[in-house]
N, C-alpha and C positions, 0 to 999 in steps of 0.2 A: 378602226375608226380614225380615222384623219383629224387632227389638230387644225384650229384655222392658223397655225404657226406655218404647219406645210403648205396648206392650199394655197398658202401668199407666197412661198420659196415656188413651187409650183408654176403658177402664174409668171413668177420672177424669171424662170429658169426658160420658159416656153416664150416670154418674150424677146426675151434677150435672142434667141435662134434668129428672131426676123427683123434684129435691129440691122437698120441700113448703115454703115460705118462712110463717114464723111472724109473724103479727103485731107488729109494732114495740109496744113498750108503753110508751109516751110518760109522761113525770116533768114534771108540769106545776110552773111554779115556785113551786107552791104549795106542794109536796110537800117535807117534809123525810126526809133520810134522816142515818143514822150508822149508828155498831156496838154490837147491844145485848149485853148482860153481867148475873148477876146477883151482889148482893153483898150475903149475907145473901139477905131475903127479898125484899129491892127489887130489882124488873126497872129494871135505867137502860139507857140508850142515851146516848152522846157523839156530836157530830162527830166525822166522818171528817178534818176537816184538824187535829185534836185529837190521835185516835191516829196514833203516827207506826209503832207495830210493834206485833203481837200473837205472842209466843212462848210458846215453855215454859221452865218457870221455871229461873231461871241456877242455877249453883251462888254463892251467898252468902256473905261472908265477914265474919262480924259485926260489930260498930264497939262496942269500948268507950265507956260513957257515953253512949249515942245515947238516942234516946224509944224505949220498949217497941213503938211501930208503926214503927221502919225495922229490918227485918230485917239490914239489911248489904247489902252492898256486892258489884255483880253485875259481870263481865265478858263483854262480847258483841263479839266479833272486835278485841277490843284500848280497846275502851270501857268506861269502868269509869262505873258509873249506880248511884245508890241502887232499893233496891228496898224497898219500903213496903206495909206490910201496909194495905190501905185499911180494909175490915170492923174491926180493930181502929181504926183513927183517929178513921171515922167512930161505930161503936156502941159501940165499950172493947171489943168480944169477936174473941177472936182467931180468925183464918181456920183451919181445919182441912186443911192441906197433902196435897197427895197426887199419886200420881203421876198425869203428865199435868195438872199443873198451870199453867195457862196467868197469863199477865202481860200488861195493856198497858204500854205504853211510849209515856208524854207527851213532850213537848216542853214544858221551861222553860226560864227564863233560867240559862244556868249549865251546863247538860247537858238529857239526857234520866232519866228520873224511871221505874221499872219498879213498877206497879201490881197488885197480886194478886186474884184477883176468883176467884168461886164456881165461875162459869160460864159460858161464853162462849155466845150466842145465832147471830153472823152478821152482817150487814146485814137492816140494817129499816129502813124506808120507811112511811111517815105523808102523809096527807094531811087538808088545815085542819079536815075538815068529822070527822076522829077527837080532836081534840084534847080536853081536858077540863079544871078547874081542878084543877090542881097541890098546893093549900092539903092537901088530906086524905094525900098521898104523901108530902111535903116536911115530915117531922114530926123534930123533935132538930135533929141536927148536918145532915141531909140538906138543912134550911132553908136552908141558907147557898150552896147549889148545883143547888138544882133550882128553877126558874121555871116550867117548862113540861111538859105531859104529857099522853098519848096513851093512848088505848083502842084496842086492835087482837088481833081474835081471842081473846078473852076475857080480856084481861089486860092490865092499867096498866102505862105505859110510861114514869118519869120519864126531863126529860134534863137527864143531869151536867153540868156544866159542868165540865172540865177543865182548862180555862185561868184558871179563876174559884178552882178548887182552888190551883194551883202559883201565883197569889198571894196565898195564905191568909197572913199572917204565922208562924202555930202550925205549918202545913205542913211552908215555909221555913225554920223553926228545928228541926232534928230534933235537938240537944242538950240531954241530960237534966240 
């Protein structure tokens, strides 16, 4: 008599014969990839060893005296992290909050730094032969963190530099 321990290995064994195997889809090391976001109207993308978390947004607890772009002060499982309205930093205009408001969370010296963004994309993936000159995307404050930039699927891809942000001096000084 058969166990229903085997009949499920059984099933397991027999399906597995007629799985279809998917093409490997090889990342040649030309290929860059992060996570893209938008903020404001600008599509960015970061390294992935840049963002450390992407969540929803913490509840906040404001900072007398701080800059107009640190909203205050987040707690995540006993971490207390500034959270910083980027869109305000970078353009003067404040993020429009709403639920389901998602944050990254960098990595600087000091702690981790919780970033407010439009809208979260995913993982994206670029390869050399999409790239484009950066010059016409990197316009204002966005000059000082985007070098580099991609065309994919109809639409311009700056990328942030995140680590090039957390040592902004102006960044690092969030007292008003």
């Amino acid at each position: 008599m058969r166990t229903p321990f085997d009949i499920l290995a059984d099933y397991e064994q027999r399906s597995l014969l007629h799985a279809v195997q998917l093409p490997a889809r090889e990342l040649g090391p030309e290929t860059w990839r992060g996570v893209g976001y938008r903020v404001g109207n600008h599509r960015l993308v970061s390294q992935f060893g840049e963002v450390v978390e992407i969540l929803s947004m913490p509840p906040v607890t404001p900072v007398p005296g701080a800059q107009p772009w640190l909203l205050g002060i987040g707690n995540l499982r006993g971490n207390l992290f500034p959270v910083v309205d980027l869109k305000l930093f970078l353009e003067g205009e404040r993020t429009v909050l709403h639920e389901g408001q998602r944050v990254l969370v960098m990595r600087q010296q000091g702690g981790d730094v919780a970033l407010t963004i439009d809208e979260l994309y995913g993982q994206r993936s670029f390869g050399e032969e999409q790239a484009i000159d950066p010059a016409p995307l990197a316009q204002g404050r966005y000059a000082h963190f985007v070098d580099r930039a991609f065309h994919s699927d109809g639409a311009d891809w700056s990328v942030f530099s995140l680590s090039r942000l957390a040592r902004t001096p102006e960044f690092r000084q969030a007292a008003a």
